[in-house]
C-alpha positions in Angstrom: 1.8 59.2 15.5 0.6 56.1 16.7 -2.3 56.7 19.5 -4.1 53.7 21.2 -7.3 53.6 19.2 -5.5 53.5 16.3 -3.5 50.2 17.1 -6.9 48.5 18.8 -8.1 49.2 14.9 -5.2 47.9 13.1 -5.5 44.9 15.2 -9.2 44.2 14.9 -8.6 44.6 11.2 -5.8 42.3 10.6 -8.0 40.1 13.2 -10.9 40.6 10.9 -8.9 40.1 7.5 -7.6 37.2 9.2 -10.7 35.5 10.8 -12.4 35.6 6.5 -9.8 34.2 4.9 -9.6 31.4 7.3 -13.0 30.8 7.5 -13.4 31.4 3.3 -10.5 28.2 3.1 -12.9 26.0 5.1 -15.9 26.5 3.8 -15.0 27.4 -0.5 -10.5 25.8 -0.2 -8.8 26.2 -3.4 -6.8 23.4 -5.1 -3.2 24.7 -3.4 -5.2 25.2 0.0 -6.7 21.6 0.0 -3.2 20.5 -1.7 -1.5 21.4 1.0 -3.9 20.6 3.6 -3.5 16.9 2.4 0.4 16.9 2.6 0.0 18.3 6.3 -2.1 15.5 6.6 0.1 12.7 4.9 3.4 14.5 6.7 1.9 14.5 10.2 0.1 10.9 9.7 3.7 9.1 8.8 5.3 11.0 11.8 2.9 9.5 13.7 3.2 6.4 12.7 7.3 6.2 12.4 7.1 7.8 16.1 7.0 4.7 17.8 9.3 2.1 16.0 12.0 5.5 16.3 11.6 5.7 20.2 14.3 2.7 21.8 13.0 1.0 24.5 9.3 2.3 24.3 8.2 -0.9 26.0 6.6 -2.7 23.5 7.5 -6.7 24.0 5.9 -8.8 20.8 7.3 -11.9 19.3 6.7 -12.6 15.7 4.5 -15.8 15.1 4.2 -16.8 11.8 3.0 -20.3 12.7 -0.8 -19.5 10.6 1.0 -18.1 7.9 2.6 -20.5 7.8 0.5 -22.8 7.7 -2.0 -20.8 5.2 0.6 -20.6 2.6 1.6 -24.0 2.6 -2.3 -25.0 2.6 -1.8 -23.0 -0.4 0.9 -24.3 -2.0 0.1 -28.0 -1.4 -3.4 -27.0 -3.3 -1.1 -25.6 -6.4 1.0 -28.8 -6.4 -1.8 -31.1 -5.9 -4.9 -31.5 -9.0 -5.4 -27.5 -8.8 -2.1 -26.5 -10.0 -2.6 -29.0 -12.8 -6.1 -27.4 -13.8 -4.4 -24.1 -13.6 -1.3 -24.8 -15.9 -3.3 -27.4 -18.3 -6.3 -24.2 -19.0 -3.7 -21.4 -19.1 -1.8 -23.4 -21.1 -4.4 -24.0 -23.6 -4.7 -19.8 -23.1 -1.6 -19.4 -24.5 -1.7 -21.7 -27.5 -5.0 -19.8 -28.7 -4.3 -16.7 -27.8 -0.9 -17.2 -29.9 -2.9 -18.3 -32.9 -5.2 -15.1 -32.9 -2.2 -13.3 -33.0 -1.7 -11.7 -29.0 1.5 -12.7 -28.2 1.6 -10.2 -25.0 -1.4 -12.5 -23.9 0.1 -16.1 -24.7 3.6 -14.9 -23.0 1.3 -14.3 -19.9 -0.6 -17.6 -20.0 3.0 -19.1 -20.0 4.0 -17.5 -17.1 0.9 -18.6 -15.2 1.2 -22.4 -16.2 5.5 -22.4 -15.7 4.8 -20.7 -12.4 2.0 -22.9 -11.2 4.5 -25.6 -11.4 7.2 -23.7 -9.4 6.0 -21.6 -7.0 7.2 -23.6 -4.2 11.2 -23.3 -5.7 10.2 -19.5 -7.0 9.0 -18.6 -2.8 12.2 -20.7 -1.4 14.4 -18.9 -3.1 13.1 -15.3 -2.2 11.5 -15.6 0.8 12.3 -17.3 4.3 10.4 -20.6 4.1 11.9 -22.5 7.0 8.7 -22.7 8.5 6.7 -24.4 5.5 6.6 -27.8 5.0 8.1 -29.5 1.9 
């Protein structure tokens, strides 16, 4: 029969049992404990961060400005059409003539990507990309 000393015991027991093993996961965690503690982690840091763009209307009024891009990548691109992206496709393409006479082939194809690209970037990033905000 159940009397009330022996429930207080079974409780401060399971409280006990309880009370180490949590306190034995902080302080020595097993690989499955921290494992698991990480996915909490990663799960409740994504819902966090989805939280907002999912709420409609949350009150949030930005307008997308892409005006310094803009004008960063076509800084950039001007410098690859200009004397740079000549020094770029002339030294890679001197890459992959020698590294296709020692014999690396997965190196020279590389090299010729660099220098072809070098030269296209411009068509390669208006074609995959909106550019209607960079200058020709």
């Amino acid at each position: 029969m159940l009397t009330k000393d022996s429930i207080t015991r079974g409780v401060r027991e399971a409280y006990l049992a309880s009370c180490q093993k949590l306190g034995a996961s902080f302080n020595a965690p097993t690989q499955k404990q921290t494992q698991i503690g990480l996915f909490i982690f990663g799960v409740a840091l994504l819902a966090i961060g989805l939280s907002s763009g999912a709420i409609a209307q949350d009150g949030h009024y930005a307008r997308y400005n892409d005006v310094r891009l803009a004008d960063a990548v076509n800084q950039i691109l001007t410098y690859l059409e200009g004397t740079f992206g000549a020094l770029i496709m002339v030294a890679s393409g001197l890459g992959a003539i020698l590294s296709a006479a020692f014999g690396q082939y997965r190196a020279a194809l590389g090299c010729l990507i660099v220098a072809v690209g070098a030269f296209i970037l411009r068509s390669i990033l208006g074609t995959f990309f909106n550019d209607e905000n960079i200058m020709a």
